[in-house]
VOGU-3710 file (C-alpha; in Angstrom, 3 decimals, decimal comma):
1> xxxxxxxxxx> -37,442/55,212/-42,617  -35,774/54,669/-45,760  -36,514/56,546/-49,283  -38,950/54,402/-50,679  -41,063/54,704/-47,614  -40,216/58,486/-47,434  -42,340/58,493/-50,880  -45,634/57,168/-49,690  -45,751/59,226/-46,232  -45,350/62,735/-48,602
11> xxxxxxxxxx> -47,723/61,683/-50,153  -50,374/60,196/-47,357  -49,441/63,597/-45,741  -50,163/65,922/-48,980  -53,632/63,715/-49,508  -54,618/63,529/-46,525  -53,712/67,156/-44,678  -54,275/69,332/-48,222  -51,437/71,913/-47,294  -48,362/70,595/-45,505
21> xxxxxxxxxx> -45,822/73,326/-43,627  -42,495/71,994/-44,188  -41,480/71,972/-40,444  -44,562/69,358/-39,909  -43,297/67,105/-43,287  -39,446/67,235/-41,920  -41,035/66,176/-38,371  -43,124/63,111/-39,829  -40,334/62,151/-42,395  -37,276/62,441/-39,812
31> xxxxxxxxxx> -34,985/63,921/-42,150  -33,032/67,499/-42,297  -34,042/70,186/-44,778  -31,808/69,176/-47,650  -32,718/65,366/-48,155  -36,463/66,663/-48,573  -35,782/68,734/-50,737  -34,267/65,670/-53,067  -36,800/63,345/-52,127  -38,994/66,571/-53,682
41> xxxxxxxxxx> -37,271/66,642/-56,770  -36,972/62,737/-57,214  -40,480/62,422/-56,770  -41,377/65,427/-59,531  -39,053/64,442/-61,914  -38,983/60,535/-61,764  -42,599/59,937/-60,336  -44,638/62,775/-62,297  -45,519/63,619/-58,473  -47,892/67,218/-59,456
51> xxxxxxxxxx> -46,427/68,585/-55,990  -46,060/72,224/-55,659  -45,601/75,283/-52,766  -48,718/76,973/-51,955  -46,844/80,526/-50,889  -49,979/81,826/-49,353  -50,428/78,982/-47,629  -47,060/78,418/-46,600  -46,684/74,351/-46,994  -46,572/72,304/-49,605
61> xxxxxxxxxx> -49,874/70,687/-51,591  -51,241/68,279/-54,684  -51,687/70,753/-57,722  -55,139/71,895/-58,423  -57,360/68,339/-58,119  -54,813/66,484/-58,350  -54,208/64,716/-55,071  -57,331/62,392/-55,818  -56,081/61,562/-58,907  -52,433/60,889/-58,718
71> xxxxxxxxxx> -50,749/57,531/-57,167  -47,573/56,506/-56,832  -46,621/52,849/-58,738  -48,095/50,113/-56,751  -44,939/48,198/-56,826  -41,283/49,754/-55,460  -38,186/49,020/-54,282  -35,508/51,134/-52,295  -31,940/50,890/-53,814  -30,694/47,987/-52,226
81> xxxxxxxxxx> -33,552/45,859/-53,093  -33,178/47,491/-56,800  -29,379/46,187/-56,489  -30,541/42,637/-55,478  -32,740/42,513/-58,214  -30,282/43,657/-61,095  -27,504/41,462/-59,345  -30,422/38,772/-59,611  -30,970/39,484/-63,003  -27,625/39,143/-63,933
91> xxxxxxxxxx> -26,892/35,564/-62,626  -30,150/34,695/-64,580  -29,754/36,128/-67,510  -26,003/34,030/-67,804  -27,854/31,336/-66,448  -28,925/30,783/-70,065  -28,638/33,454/-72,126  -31,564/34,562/-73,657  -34,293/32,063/-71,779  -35,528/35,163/-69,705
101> xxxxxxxxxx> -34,774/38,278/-71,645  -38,055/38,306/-73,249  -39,526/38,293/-69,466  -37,281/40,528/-68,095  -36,892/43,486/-71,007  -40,001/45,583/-69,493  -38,757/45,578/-66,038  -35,474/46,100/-66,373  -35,443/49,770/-67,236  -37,753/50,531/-64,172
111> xxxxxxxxxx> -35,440/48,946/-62,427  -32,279/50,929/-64,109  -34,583/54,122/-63,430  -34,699/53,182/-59,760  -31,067/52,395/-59,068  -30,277/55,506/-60,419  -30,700/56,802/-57,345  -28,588/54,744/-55,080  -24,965/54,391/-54,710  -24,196/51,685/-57,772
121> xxxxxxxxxx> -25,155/52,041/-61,135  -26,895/49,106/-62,930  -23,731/48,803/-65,345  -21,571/48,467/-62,363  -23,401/46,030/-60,824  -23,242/43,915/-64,148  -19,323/44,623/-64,559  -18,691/43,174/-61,140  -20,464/40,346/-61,138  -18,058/37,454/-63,209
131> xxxxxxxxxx> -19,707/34,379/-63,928  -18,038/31,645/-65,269  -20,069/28,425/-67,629  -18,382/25,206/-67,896  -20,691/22,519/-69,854  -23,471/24,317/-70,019  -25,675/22,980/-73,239  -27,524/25,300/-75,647  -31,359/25,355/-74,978  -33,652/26,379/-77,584
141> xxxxxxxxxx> -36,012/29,118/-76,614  -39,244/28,275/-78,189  -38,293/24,678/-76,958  -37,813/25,955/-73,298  -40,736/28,015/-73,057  -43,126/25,469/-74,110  -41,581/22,820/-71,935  -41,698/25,970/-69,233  -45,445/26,635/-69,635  -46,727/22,934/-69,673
151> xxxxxxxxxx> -44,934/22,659/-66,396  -46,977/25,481/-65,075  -50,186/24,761/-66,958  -50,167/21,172/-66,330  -50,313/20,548/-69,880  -49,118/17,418/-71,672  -46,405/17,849/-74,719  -45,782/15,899/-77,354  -41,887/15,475/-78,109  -39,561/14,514/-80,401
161> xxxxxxxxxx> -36,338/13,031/-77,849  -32,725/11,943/-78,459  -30,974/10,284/-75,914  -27,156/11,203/-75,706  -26,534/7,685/-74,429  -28,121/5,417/-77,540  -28,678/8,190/-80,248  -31,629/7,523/-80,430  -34,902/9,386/-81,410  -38,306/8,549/-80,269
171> xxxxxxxxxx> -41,523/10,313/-80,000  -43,464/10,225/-76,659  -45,973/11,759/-74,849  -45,450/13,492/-71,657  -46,549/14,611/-68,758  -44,016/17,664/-67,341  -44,118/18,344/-63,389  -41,128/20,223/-63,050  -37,935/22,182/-64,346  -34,455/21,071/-63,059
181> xxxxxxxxxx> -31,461/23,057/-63,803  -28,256/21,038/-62,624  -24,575/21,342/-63,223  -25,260/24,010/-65,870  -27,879/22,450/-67,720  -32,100/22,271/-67,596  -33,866/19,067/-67,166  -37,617/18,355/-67,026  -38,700/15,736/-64,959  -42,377/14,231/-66,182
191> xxxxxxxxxx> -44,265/10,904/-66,387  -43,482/9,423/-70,195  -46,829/7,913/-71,197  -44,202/5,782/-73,630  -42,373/4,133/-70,655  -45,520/4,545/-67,989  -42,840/5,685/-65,975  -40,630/8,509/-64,966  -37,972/10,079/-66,851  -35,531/13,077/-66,800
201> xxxxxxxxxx> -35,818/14,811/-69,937  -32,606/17,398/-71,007  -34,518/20,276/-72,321  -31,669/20,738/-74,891  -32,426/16,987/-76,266  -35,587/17,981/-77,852  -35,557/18,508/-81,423  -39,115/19,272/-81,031  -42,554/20,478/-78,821  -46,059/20,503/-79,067
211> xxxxxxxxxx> -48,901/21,141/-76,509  -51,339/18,326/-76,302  -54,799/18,742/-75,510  -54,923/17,043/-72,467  -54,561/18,164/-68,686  -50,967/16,250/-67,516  -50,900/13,015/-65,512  -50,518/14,331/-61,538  -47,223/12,985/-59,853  -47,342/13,895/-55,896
221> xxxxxxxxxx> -43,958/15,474/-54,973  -43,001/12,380/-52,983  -42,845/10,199/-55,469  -41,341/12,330/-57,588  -38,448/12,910/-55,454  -38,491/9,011/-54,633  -37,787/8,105/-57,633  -35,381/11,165/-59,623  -33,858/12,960/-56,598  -33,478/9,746/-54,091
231> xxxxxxxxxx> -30,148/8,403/-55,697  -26,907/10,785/-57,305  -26,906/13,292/-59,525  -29,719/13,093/-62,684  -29,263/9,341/-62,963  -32,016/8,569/-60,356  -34,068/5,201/-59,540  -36,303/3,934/-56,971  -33,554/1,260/-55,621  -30,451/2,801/-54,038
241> xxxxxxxxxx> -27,210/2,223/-53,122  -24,772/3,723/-50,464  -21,353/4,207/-51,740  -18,709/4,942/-49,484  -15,704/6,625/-50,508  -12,328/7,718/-48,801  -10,502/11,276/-49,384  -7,047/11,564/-48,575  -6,292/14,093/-46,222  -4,910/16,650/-48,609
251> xxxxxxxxxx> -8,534/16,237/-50,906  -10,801/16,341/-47,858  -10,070/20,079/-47,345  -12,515/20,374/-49,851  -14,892/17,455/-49,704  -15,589/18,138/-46,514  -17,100/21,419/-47,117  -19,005/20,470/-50,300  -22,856/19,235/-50,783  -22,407/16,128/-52,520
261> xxxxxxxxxx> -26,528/14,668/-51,756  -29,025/15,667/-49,170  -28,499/12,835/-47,501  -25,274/12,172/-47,403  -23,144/11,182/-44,115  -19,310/12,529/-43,582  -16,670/12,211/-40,864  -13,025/12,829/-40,851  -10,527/9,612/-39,933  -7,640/9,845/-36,978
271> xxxxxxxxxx> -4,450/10,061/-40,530  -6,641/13,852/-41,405  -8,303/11,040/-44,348  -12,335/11,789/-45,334  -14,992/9,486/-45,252  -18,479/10,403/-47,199  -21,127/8,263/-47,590  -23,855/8,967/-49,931  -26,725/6,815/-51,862  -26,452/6,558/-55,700
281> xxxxxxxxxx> -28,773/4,302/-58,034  -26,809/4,573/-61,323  -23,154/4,360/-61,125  -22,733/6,503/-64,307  -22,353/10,294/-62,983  -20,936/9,145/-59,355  -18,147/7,106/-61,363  -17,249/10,563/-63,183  -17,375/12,449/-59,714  -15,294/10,025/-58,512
291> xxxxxxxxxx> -12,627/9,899/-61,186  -12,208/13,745/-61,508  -10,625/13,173/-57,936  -7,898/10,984/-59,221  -5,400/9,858/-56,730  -6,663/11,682/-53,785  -9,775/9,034/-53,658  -10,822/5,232/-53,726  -14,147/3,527/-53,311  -14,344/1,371/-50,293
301> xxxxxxxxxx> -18,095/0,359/-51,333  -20,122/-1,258/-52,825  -17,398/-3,460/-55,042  -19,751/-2,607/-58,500  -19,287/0,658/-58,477  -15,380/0,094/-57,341  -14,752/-2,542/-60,241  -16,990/0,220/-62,446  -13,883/3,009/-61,488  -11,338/0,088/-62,155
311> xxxxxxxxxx> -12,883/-0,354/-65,388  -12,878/3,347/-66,412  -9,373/3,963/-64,376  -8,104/0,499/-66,857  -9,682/1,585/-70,240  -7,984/5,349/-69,852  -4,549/4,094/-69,284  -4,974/1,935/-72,415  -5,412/5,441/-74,307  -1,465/6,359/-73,312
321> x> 0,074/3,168/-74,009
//
């Protein structure tokens, strides 16, 4: 029986029995003499618990009327979920700083409260937790939350969009079914009543958000996925292709062992040399993926996206004479 549950059996006992002898509350709870006697004090001092020791009656008891009256929170945690949920809180709150602070302000000193009692203190779990941000984007928060609550309320938004790619700005009307957060970054997938089709929107791309009065358009899962998560990376389509590419032997150590796609297909050759095999529909990210590697790879197919890497591999070496 751990602590937390320690809590609510005092206190079924001390409702239930009236007067509790402290032989018969060590005997229920399983514990010696001395961790009682701090579950005791936790609960008086940390849980306004109004427990007190009847003398005459030799146990323990709920002061005066109190036993109808007082309850303990209706939500708790024992100090290794309180851990998980600071160490949780951590990775979010770096996820994006700021995006969930708002949220997460009221809780967190419960939760500080609560760990108190455990073996790691909330500001140790915070100093040994390191995480690192490479390319992550600045979000707006007002932006983020609206885009956040259409999703949930199945609302439409009007949006003002630039697109990295052209520069340019348009207004359109969507429909948001989702948040995406990928390589750093938060995307909203939604049907753009601009393009009648869909569209991957970065969040951080919107200069600016307004609710519409009208319920979104409903986008079943499947097709969702068919078209923005059936090809590589955020550049998604309906028509994909498989590209096959080959690790040397020294690379594959870590190719091997990393998700690239869902689907993708792997298997190491006789010379130690990787093969993976994955399904793109825009040669755009997979070309960067692919040229971060250097050396150590070359695509075998299809011969677009291996004259695309030529291209890029040609136009670089142009930029060192």
């Amino acid at each position: 029986m751990d602590r937390t549950e320690r809590f609510y059996k005092i206190h079924q006992l001390l409702a239930a029995r009236g007067t509790v002898k402290l032989a018969a509350l060590l005997d229920a709870l399983g514990v010696s003499r001395a961790t009682f006697k701090r579950d005791l004090e936790y609960m008086r001092d940390r849980l306004n618990a109004p427990i007190e020791w009847d003398r005459a009656a030799g146990g323990y008891r709920f002061t005066g009327g109190e036993a109808d009256r007082y309850q303990l929170p209706g939500l708790w945690f024992n100090p290794s979920e309180v851990r998980a949920l600071l160490t949780m809180q951590h990775l979010l709150a770096n996820l994006q700083p700021g995006l969930l602070e708002p949220h997460i302000k009221p809780l967190l000193s419960r939760l500080r409260s609560l760990l108190a009692s455990g073996e790691h203190s909330a500001e140790e779990v915070e100093r040994r937790i390191r995480i690192i941000h490479l390319g992550a984007r600045k979000v707006a928060l007002p932006h983020f939350e609206l885009v956040a609550n259409a999703v949930l309320d199945r609302q439409r938004l009007q949006i003002a969009y630039v697109s990295r790619g052209t520069n340019e700005r348009t207004e359109r009307e969507i429909s948001p079914q989702r948040l995406v957060h990928y390589r750093e970054n938060w995307y909203c997938d939604a049907w753009c009543h601009l393009r009648e089709d869909l569209r991957s929107f970065a969040v951080d791309a919107i200069q600016s958000a307004a609710t519409v009065d009208r319920k979104a358009k409903p986008i079943a899962e499947r097709d969702l996925d068919e078209v923005l998560a059936s090809g590589y990376g955020i550049f998604s389509g309906r028509k994909t292709t498989w590209a096959k590419l080959r690790f040397t032997a020294e690379r594959a150590r870590w190719v091997s062992v990393e998700a690239w796609h869902p689907e993708q297909k792997g298997r190491f050759e006789p010379d130690g040399r990787y093969l993976l095999e994955l399904p793109f529909s825009d040669p755009r990210e997979l070309a960067m993926d692919v040229l971060r590697h250097g050396p150590h790879v070359e695509v075998l197919e299809p011969a677009s996206l291996r004259d695309a890497v030529r291209q890029q591999l040609a136009a670089a070496l142009k930029q060192y004479g």
